[in-house]
Kinemage of the C-alpha trace (Angstrom):
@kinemage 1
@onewidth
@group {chain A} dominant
@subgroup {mainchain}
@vectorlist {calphas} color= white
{ca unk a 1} P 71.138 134.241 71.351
{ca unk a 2} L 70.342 132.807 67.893
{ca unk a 3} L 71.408 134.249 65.138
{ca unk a 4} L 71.109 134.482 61.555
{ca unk a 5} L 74.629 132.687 61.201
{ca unk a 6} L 72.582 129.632 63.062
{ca unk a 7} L 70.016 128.996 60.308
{ca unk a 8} L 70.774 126.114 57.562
{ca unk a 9} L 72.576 127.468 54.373
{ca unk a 10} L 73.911 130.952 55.698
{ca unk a 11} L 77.387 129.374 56.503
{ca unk a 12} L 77.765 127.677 53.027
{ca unk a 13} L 76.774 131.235 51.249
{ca unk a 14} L 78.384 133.548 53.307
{ca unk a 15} L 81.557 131.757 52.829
{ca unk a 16} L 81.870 132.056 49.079
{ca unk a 17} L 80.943 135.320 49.157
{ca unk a 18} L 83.855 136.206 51.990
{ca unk a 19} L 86.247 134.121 49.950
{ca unk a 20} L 85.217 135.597 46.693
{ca unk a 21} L 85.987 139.306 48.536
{ca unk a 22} L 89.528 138.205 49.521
{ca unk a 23} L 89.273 137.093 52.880
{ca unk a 24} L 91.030 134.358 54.510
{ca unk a 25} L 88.131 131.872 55.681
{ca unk a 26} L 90.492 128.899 55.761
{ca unk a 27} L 90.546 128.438 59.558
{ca unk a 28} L 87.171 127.650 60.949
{ca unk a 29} L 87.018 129.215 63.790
{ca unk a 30} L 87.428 132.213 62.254
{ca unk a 31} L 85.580 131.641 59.486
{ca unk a 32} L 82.717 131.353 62.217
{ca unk a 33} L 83.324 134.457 64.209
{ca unk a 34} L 83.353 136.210 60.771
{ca unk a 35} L 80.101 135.288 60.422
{ca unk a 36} L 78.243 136.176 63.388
{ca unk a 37} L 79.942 138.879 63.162
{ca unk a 38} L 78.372 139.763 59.976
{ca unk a 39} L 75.336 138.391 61.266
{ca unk a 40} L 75.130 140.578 64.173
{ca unk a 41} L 75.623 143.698 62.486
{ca unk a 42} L 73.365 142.932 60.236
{ca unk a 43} L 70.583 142.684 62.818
{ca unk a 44} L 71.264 145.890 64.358
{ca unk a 45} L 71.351 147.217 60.617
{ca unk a 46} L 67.861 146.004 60.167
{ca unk a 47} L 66.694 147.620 63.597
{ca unk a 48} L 67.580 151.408 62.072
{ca unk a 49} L 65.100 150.057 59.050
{ca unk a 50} L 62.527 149.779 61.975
{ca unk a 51} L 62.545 153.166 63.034
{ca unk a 52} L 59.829 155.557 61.902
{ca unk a 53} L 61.433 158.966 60.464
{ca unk a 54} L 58.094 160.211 58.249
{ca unk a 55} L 57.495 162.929 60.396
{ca unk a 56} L 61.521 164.330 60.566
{ca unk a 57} L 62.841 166.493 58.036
{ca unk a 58} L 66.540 166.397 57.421
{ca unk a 59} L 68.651 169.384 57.689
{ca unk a 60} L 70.238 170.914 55.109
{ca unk a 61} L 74.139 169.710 55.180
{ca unk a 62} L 75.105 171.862 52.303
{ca unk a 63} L 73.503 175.457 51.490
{ca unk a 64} L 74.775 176.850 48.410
{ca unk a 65} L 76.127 180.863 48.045
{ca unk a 66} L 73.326 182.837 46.662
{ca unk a 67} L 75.536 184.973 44.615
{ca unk a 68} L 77.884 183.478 41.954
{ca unk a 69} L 80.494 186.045 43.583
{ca unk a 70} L 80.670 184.747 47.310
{ca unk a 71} L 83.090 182.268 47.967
{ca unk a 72} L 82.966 179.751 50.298
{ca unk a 73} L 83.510 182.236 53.417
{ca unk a 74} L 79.813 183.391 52.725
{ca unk a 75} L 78.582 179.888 52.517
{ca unk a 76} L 79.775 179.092 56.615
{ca unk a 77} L 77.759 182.386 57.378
């Protein structure tokens, strides 16, 4: 499976950008794993970007007290 970590110039980039974060890319081979790694992850990222939500609405995580008084006990309901 190819990956983006196979294309020309991803290695180069993604290593000075690992290094410049503070991780040890010294060793090859793991400098390699990191990156399809990376890459991987970022192609299952891109699949959520695929997925058509226009007709869900979210539901409410937080619904506020409707009297200044009630503390958060009224809020759980």
């Amino acid at each position: 499976m190819s990956t983006a970590s196979d294309s020309p110039g991803f290695g180069e980039g993604f290593l000075r950008m690992a290094q410049a974060l503070g991780l040890d890319v010294s060793d090859e081979e793991r400098a390699q794993d990191l990156a399809r790694r990376v890459s991987l992850m970022r192609e299952g990222l891109a699949r959520l970007y695929e997925i058509d939500v226009s007709g869900a609405e979210s539901p409410s995580a937080f619904i506020p007290p409707t009297h200044p008084e009630a503390g958060p006990e009224a809020a759980r309901g």
